[in-house]
Backbone as a printed PyTorch tensor [residue, N CA C, xyz], in Angstrom:
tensor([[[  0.8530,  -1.1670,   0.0000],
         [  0.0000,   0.0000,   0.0000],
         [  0.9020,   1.2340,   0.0000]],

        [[  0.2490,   1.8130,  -0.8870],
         [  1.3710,   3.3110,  -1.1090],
         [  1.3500,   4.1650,   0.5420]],

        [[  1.7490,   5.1670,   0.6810],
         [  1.8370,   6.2160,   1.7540],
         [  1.1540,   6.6690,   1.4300]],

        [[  0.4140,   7.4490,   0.2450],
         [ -0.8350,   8.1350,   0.2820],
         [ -1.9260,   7.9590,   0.6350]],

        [[ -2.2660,   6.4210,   0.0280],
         [ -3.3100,   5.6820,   0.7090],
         [ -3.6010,   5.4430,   2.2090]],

        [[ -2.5210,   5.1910,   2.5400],
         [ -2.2650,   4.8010,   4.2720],
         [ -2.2030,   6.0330,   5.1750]],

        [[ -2.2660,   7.2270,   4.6510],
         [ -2.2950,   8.2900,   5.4150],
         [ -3.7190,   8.6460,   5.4590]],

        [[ -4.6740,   8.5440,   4.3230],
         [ -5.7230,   8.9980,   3.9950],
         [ -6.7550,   7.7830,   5.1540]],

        [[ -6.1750,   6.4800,   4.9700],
         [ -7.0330,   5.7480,   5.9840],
         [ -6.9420,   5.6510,   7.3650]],

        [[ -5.2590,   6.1890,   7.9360],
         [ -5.4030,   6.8180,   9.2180],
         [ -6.2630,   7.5610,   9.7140]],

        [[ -6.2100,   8.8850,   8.8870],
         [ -6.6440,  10.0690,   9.3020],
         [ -8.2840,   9.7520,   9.0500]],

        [[ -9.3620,   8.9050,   8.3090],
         [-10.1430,   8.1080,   8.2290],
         [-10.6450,   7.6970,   9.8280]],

        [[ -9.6170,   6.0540,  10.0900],
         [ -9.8540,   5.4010,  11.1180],
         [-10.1920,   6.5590,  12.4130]],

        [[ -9.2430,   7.6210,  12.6370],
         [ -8.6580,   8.2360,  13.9130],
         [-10.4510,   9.1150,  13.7740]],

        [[-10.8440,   9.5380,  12.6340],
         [-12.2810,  10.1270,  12.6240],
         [-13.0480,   9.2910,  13.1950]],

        [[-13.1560,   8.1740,  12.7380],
         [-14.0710,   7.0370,  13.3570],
         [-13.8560,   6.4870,  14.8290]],

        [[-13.1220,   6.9830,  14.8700],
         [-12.3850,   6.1980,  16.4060],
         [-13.2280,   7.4680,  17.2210]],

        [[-13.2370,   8.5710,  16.7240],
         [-13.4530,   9.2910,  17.5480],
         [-14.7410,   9.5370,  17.8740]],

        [[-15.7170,   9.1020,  17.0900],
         [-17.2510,   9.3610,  17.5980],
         [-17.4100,   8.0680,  18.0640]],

        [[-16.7800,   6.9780,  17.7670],
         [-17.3460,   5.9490,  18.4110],
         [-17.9280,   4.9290,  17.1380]],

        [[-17.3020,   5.3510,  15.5560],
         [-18.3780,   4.0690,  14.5950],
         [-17.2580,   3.3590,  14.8240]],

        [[-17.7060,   2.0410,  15.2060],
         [-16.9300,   0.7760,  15.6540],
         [-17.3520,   0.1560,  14.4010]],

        [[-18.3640,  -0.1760,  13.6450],
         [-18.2520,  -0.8100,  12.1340],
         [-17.3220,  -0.0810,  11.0830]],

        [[-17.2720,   1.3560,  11.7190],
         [-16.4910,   1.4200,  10.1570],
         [-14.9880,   1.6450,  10.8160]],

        [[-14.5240,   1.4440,  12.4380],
         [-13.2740,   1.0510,  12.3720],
         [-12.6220,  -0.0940,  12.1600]],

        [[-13.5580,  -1.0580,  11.9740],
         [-13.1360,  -2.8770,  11.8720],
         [-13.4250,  -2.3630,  10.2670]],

        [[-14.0550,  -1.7520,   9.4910],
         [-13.7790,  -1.6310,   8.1940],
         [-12.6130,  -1.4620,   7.6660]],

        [[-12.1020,  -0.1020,   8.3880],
         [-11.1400,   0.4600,   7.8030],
         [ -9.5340,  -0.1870,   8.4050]],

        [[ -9.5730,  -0.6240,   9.2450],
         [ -8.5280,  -1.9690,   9.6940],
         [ -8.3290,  -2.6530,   8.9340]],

        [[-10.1470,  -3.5930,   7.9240],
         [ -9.7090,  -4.8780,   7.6270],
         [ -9.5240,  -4.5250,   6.2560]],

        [[ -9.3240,  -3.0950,   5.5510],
         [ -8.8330,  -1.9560,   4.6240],
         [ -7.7690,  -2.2320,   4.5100]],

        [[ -6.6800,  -2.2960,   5.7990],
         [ -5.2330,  -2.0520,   5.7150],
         [ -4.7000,  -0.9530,   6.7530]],

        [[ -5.8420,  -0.0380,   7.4430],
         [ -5.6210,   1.2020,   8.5390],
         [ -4.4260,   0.5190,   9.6380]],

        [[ -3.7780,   0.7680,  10.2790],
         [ -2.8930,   1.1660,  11.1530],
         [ -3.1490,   1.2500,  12.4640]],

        [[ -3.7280,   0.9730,  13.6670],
         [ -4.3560,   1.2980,  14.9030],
         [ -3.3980,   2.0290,  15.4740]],

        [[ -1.8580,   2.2710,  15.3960],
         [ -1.1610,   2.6780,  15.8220],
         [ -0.0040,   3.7820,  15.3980]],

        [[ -1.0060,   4.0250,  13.6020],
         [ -0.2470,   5.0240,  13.0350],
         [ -1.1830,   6.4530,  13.3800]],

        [[ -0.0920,   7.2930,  13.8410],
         [ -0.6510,   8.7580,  13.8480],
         [ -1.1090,   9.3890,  12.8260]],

        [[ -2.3080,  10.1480,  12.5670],
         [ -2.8270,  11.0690,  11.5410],
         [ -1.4200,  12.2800,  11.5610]],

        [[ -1.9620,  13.1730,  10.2500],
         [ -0.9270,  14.2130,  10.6200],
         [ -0.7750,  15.2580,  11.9410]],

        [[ -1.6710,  15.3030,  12.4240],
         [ -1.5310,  16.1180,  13.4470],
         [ -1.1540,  15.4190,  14.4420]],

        [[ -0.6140,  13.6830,  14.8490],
         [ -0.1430,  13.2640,  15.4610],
         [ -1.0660,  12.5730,  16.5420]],

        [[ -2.1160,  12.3500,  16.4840],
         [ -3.2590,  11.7760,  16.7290],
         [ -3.3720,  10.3940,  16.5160]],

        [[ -3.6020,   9.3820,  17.2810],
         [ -3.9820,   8.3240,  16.7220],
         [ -4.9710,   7.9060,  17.3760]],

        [[ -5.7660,   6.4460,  16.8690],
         [ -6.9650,   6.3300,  16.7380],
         [ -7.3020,   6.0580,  18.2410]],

        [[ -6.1650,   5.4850,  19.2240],
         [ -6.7670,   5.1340,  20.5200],
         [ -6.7710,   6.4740,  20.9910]],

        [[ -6.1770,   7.1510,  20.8430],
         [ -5.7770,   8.7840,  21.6280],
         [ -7.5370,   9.2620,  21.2520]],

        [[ -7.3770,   9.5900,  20.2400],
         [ -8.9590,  10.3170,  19.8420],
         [-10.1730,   9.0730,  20.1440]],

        [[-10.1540,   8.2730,  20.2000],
         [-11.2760,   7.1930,  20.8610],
         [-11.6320,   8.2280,  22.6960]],

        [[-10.7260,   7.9550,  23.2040],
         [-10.0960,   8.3700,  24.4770],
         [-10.3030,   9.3780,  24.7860]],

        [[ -9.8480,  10.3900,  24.0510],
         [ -9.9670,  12.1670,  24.2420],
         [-12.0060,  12.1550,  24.0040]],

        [[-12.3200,  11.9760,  22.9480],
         [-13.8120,  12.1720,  22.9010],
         [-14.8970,  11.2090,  23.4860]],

        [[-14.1630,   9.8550,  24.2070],
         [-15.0620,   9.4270,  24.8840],
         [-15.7910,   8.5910,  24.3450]],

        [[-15.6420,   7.8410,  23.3800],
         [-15.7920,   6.8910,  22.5400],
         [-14.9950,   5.7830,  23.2620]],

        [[-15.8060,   5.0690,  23.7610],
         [-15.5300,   3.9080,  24.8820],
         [-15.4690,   2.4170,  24.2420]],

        [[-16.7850,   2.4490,  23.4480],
         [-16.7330,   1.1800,  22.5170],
         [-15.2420,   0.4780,  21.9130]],

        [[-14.6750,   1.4730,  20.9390],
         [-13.4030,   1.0140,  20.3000],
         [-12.4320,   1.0080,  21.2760]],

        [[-12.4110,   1.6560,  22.0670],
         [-11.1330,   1.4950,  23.1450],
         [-11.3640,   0.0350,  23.7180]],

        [[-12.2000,   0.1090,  24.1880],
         [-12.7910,  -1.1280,  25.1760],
         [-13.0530,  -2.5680,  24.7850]],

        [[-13.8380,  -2.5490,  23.3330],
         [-13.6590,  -3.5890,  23.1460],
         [-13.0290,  -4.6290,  21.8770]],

        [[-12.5800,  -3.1350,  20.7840],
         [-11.9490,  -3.4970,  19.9030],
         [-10.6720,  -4.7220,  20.0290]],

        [[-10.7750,  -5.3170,  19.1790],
         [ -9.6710,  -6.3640,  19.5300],
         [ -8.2580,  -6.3580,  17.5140]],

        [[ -8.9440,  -5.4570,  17.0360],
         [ -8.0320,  -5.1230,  15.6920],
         [ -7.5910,  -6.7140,  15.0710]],

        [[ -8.3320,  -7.3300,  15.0650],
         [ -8.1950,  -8.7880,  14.3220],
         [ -7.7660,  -9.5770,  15.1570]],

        [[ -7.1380,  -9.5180,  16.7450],
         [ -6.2890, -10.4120,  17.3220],
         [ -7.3470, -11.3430,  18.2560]],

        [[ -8.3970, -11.3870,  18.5290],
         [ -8.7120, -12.2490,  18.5640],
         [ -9.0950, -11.8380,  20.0700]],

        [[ -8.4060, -10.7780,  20.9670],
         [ -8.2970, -10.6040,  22.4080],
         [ -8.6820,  -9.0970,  22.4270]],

        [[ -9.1890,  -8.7730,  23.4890],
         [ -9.6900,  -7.5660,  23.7830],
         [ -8.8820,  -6.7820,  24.4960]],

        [[ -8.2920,  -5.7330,  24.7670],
         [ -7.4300,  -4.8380,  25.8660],
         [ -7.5750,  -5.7630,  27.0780]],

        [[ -8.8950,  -5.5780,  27.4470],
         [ -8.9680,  -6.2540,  28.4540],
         [ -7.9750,  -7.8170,  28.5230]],

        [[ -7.9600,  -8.3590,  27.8140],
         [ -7.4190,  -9.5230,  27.6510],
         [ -5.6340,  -9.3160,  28.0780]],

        [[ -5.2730,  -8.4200,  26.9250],
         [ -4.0950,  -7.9900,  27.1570],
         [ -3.6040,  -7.6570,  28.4490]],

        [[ -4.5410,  -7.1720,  28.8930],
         [ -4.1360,  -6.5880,  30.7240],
         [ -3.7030,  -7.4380,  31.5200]],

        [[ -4.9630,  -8.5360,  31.3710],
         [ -4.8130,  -9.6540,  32.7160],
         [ -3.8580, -10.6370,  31.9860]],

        [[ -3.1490, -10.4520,  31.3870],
         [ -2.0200, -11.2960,  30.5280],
         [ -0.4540, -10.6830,  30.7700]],

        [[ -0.8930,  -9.4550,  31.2910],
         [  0.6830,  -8.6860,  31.5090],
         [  1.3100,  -9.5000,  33.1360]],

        [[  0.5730,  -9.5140,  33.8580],
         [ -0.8000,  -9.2450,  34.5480],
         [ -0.6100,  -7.7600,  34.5630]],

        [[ -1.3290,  -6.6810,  34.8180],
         [ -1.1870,  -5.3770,  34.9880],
         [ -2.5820,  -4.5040,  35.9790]],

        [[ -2.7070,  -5.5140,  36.9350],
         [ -3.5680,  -4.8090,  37.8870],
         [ -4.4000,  -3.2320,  37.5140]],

        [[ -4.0590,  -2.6990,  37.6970],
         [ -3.9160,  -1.0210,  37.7010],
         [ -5.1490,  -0.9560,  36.6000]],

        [[ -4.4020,  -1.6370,  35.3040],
         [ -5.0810,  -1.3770,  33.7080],
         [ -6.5830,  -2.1750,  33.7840]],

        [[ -6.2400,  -3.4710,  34.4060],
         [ -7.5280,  -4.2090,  34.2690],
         [ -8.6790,  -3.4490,  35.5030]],

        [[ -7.9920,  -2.8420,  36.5160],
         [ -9.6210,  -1.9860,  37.5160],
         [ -9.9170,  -1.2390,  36.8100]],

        [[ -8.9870,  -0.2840,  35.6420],
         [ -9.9460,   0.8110,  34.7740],
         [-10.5360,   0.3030,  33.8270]],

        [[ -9.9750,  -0.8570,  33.4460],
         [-10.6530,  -1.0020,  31.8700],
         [-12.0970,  -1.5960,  32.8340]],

        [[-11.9470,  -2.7640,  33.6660],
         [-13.4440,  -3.1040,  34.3370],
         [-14.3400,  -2.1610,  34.5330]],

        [[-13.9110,  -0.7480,  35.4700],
         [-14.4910,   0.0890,  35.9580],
         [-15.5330,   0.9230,  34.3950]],

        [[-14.6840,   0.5810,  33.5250],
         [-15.0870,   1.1150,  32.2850],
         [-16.1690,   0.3730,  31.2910]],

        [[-16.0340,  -0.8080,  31.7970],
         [-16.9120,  -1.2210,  31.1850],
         [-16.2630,  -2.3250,  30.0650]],

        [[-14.9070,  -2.6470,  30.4570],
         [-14.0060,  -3.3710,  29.4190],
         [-14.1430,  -4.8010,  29.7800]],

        [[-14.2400,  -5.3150,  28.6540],
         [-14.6490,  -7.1890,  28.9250],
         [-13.4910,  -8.2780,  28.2650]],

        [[-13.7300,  -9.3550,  28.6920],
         [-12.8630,  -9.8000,  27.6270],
         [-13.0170, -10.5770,  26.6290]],

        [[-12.5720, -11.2620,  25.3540],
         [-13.3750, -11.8330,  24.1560],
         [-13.6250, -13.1690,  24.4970]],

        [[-14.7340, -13.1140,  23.6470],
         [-15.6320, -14.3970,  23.5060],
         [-14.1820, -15.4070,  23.4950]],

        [[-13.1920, -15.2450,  22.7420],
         [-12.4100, -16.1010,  22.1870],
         [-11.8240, -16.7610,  23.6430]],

        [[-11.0350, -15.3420,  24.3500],
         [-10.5670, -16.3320,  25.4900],
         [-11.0180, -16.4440,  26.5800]],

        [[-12.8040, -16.0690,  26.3780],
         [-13.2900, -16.6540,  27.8990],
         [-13.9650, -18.2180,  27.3940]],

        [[-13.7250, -18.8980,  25.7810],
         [-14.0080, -19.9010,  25.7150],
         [-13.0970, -20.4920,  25.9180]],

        [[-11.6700, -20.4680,  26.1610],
         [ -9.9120, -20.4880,  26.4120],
         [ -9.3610, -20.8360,  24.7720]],

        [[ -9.7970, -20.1740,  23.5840],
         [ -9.1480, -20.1710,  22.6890],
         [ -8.0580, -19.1610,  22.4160]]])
């Protein structure tokens, strides 16, 4: 994928991230988007999820892996992360509360 393209679907995803459309951020992921590339203003999609309060994609997005943040937490173990993400409303995936 060129750089033009991949900038245009950042700055895309990081929009979507930010109101909260969770269909069209698993769109634009399964596009080729970046969860961890910054728009130009240096923004990325968890930051603006976060800043506007868009809880859904933070919380329960899992970006193809199969595991939810939440998942990730109690895997570090990382105490701290898993009382906010709970307190928040963060769960963990179908996948590994079936233990896949």
């Amino acid at each position: 994928m060129n750089r033009r393209r991949q900038k245009k679907l950042t700055k895309r995803l990081v929009l979507a991230a930010s109101i909260g459309e969770l269909a069209d951020v698993r769109t634009l992921l399964r596009a080729g988007a970046q969860p961890a590339e910054a728009d130009n203003e240096g923004t990325t999609p968890l930051y603006a999820a976060s800043v506007h309060g868009a809880a859904d994609p933070v919380l329960r997005e899992d970006y193809g892996t199969g595991y939810s943040p939440m998942d990730w937490a109690l895997a570090g173990p990382h105490a701290d992360v898993v009382r906010l993400l709970r307190d928040a409303g963060g769960t963990r995936s179908a996948d590994s509360r079936a233990g896949g």
